[in-house]
DSSP file (Angstrom, degrees, kcal/mol; ACC not computed):
  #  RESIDUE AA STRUCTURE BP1 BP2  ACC     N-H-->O    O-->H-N    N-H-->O    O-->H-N    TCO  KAPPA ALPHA  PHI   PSI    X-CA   Y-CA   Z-CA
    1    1 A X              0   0    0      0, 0.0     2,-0.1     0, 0.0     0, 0.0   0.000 360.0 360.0 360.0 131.2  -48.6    7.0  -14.2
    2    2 A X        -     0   0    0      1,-0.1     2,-1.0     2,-0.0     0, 0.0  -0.395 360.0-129.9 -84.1 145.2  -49.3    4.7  -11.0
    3    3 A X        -     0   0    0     -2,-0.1     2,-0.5     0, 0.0    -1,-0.1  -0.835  24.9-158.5 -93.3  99.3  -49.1    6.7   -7.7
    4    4 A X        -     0   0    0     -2,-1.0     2,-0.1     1,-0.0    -2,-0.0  -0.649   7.5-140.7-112.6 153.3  -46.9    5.0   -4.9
    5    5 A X        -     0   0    0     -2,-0.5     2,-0.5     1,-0.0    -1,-0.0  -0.428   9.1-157.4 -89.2 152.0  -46.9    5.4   -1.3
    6    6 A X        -     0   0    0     -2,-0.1     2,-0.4     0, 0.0     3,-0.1  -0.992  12.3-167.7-139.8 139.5  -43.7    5.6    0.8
    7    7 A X        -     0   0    0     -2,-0.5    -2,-0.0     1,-0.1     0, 0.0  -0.993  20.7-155.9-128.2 128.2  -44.0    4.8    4.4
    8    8 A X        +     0   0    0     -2,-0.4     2,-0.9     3,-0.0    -1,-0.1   0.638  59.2 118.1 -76.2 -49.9  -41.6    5.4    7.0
    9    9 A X        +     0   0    0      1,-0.2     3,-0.2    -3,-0.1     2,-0.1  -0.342  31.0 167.0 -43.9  86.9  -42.9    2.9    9.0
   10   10 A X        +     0   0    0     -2,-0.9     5,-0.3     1,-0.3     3,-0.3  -0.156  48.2  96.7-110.1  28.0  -40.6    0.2    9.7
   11   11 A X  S    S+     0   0    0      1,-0.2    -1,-0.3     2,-0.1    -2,-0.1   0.044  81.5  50.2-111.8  35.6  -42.2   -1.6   12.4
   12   12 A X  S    S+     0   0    0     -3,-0.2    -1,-0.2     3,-0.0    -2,-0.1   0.159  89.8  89.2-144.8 -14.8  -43.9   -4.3   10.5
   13   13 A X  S    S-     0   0    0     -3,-0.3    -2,-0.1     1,-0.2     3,-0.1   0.815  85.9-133.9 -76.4 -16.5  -40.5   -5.0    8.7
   14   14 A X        +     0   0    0      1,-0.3     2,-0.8    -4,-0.2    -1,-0.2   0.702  58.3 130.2  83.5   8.6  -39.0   -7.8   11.4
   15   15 A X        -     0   0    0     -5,-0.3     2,-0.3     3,-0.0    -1,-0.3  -0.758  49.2-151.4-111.0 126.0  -35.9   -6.5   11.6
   16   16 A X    >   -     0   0    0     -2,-0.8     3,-0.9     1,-0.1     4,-0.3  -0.691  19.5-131.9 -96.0 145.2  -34.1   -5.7   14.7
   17   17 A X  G >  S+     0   0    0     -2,-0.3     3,-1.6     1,-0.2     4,-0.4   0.811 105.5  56.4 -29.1 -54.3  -31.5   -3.0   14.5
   18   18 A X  G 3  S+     0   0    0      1,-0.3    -1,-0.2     2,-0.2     3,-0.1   0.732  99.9  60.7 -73.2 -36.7  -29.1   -4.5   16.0
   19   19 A X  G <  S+     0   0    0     -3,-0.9    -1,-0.3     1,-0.1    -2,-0.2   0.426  81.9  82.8 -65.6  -0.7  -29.2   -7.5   13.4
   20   20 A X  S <  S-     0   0    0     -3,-1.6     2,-0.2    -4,-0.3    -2,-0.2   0.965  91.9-132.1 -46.3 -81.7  -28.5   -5.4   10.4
   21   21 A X        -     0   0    0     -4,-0.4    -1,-0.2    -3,-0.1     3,-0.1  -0.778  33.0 -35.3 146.5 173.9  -24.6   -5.4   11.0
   22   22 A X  S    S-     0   0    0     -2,-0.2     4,-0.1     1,-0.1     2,-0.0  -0.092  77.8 -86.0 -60.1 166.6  -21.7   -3.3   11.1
   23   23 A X        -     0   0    0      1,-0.2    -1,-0.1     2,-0.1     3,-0.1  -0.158  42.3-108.2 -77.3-172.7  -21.7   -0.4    8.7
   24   24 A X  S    S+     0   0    0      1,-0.2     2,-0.6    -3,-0.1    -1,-0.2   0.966 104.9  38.7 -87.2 -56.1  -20.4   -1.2    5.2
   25   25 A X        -     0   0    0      1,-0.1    -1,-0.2     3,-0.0    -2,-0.1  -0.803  56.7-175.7-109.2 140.5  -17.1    0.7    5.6
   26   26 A X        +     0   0    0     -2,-0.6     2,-0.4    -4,-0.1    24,-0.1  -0.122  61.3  75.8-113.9  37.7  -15.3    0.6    8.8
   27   27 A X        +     0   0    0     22,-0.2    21,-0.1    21,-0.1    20,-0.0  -0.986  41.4 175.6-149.2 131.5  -12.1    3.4    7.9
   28   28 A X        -     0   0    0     -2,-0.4    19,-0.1     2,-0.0    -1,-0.0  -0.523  21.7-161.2-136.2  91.0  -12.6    6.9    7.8
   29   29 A X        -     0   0    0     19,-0.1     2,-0.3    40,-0.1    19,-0.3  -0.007   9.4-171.4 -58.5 161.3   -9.2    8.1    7.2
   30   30 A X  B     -A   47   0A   0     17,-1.8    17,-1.5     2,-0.0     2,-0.3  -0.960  21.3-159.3-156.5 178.7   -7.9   11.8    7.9
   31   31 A X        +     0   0    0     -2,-0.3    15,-0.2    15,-0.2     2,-0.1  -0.926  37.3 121.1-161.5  90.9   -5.3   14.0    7.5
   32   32 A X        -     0   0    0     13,-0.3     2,-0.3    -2,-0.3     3,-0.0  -0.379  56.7 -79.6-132.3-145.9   -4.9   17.3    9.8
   33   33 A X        -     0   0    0     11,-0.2    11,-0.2    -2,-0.1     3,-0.1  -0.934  52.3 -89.6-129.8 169.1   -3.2   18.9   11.7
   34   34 A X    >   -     0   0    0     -2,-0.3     3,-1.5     4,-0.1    -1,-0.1  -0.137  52.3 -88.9 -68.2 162.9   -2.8   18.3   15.8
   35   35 A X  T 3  S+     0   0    0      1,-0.2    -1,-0.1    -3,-0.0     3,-0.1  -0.372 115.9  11.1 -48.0 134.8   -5.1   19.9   18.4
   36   36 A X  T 3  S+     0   0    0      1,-0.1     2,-0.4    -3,-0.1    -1,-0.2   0.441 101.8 115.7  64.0   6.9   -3.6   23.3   19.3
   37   37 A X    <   -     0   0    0     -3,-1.5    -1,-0.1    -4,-0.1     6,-0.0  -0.881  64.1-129.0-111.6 127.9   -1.0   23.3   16.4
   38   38 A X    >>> -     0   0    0     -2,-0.4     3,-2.8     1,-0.2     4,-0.5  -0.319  27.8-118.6 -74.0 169.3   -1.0   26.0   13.5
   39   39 A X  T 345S+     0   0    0      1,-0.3    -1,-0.2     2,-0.2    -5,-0.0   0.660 112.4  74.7 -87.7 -13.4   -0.8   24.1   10.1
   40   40 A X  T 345S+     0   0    0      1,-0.2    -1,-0.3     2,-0.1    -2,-0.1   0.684  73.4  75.2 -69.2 -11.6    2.4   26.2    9.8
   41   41 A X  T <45S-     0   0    0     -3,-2.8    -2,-0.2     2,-0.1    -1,-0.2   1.000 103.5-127.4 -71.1 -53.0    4.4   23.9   12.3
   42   42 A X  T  <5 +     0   0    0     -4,-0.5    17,-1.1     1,-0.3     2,-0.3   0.451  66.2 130.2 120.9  21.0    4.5   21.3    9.4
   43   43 A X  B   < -C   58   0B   0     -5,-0.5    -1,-0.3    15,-0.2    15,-0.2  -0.671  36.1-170.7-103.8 162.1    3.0   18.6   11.6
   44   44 A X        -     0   0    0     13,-2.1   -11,-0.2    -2,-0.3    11,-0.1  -0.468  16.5-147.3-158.7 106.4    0.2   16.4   10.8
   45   45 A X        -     0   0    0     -2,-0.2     2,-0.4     9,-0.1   -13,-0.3   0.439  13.1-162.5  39.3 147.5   -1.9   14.0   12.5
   46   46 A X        +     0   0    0      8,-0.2     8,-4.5   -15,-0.2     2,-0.2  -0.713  19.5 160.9-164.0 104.9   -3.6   10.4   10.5
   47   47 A X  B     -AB  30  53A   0    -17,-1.5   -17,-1.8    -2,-0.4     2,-0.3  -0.785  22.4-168.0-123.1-174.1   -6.4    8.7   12.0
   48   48 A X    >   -     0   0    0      4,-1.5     3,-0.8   -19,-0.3   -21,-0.1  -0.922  32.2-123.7-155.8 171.9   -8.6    6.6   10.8
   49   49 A X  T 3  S+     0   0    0     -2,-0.3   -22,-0.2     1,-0.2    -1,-0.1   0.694 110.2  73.4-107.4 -24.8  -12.2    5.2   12.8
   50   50 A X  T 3  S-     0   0    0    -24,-0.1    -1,-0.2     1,-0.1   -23,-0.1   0.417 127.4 -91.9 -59.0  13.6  -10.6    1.5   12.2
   51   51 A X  S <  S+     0   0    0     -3,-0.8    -1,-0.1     1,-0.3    -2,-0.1  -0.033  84.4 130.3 119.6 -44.0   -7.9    2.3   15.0
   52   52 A X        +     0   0    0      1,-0.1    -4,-1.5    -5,-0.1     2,-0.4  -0.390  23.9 161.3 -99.2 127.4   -5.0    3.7   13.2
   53   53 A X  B     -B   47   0A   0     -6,-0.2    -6,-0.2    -8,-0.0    -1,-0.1  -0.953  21.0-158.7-137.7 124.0   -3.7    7.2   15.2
   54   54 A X        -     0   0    0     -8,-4.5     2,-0.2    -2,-0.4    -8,-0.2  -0.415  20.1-123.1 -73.7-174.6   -0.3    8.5   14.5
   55   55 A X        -     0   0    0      1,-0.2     2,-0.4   -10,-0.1   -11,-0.1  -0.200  62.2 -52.5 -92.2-154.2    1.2   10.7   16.9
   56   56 A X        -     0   0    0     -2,-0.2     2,-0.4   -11,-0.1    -1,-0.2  -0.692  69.7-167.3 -78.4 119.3    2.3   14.3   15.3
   57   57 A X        -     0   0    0     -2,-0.4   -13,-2.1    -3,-0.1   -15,-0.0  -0.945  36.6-101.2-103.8 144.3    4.5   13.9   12.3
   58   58 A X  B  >  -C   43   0B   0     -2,-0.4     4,-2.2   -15,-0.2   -15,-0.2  -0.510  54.0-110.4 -74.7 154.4    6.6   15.8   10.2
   59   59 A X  H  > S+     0   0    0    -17,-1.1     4,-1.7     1,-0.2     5,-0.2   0.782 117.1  52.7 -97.4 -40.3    4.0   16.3    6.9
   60   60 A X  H  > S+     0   0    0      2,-0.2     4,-3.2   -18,-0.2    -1,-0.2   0.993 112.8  43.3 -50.1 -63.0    6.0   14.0    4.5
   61   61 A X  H  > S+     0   0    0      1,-0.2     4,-3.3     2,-0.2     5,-0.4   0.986 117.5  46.5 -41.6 -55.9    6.0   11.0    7.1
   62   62 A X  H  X S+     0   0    0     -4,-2.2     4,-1.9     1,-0.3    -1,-0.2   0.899 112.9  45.5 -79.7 -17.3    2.5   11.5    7.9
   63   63 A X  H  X S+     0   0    0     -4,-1.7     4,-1.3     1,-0.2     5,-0.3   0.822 109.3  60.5 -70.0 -30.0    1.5   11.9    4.1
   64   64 A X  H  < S+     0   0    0     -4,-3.2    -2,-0.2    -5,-0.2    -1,-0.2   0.824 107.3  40.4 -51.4 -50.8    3.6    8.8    3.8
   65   65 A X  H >X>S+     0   0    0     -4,-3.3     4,-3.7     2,-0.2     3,-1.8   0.940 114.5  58.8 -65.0 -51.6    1.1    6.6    6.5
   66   66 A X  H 3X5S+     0   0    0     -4,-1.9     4,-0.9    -5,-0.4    -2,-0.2   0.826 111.7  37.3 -43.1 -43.1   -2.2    8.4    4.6
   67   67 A X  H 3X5S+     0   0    0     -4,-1.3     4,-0.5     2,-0.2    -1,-0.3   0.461 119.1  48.6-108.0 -14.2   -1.3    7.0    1.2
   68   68 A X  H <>5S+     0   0    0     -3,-1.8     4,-1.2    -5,-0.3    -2,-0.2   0.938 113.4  45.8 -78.6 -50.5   -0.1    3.8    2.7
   69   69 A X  H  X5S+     0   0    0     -4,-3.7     4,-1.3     1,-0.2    -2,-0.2   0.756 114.0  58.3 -60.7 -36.4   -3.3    3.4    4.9
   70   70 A X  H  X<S+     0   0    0     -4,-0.9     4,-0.6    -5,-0.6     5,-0.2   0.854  98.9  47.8 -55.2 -44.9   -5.0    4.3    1.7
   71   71 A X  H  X S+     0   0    0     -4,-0.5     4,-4.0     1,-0.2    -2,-0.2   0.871 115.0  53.2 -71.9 -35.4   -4.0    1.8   -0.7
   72   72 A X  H  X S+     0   0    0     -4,-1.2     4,-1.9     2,-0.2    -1,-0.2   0.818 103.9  47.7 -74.6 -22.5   -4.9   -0.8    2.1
   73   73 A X  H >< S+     0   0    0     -4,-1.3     3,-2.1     2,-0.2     5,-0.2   0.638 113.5  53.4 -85.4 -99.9   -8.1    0.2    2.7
   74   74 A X  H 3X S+     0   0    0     -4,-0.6     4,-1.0     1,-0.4    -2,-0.2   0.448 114.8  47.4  21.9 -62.5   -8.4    0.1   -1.8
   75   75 A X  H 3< S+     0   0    0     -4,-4.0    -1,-0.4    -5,-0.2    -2,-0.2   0.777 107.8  50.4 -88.6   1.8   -7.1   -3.5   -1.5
   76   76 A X  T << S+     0   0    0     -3,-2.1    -2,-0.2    -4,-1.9    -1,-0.2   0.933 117.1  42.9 -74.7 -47.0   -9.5   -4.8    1.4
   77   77 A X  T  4        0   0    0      1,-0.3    -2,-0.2    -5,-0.2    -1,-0.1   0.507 360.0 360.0 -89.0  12.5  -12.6   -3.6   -0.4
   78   78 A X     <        0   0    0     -4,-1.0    -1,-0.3    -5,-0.2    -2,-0.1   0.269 360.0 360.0 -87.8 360.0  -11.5   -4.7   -3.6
């Protein structure tokens, strides 16, 4: 069995950071509840790091955006 070396060292590699690109997935959806509200009020929150922030929603509505927002983000990477 050959013995291989791993190096850390990336400075040899030519690549500037900044030319990689953006990261692969640009959505991370979620699904909570608002700052300072117990999960009992029945409200719920949906953001997403692509933009998308509801305000405070009754937990049907906002499960209603989650699954919507979902399905889109399924058919862009698809």
């Amino acid at each position: 069995m050959s013995e291989h070396l791993f190096t850390s060292d990336d400075t040899s590699a030519g690549l500037d950071p900044d030319a990689v690109g953006p990261p692969r997935h640009a959505h991370h959806l979620r699904y909570r509840s608002p700052e300072g509200q117990a999960l009992q009020d029945g409200l719920m929150v949906v953001t997403c790091a692509c933009g998308l922030t509801t305000p405070a929603l009754a937990n049907d509505d906002a499960r209603l955006v989650y699954e919507e927002h979902r399905n889109a983000i399924r058919d862009e990477l698809a």
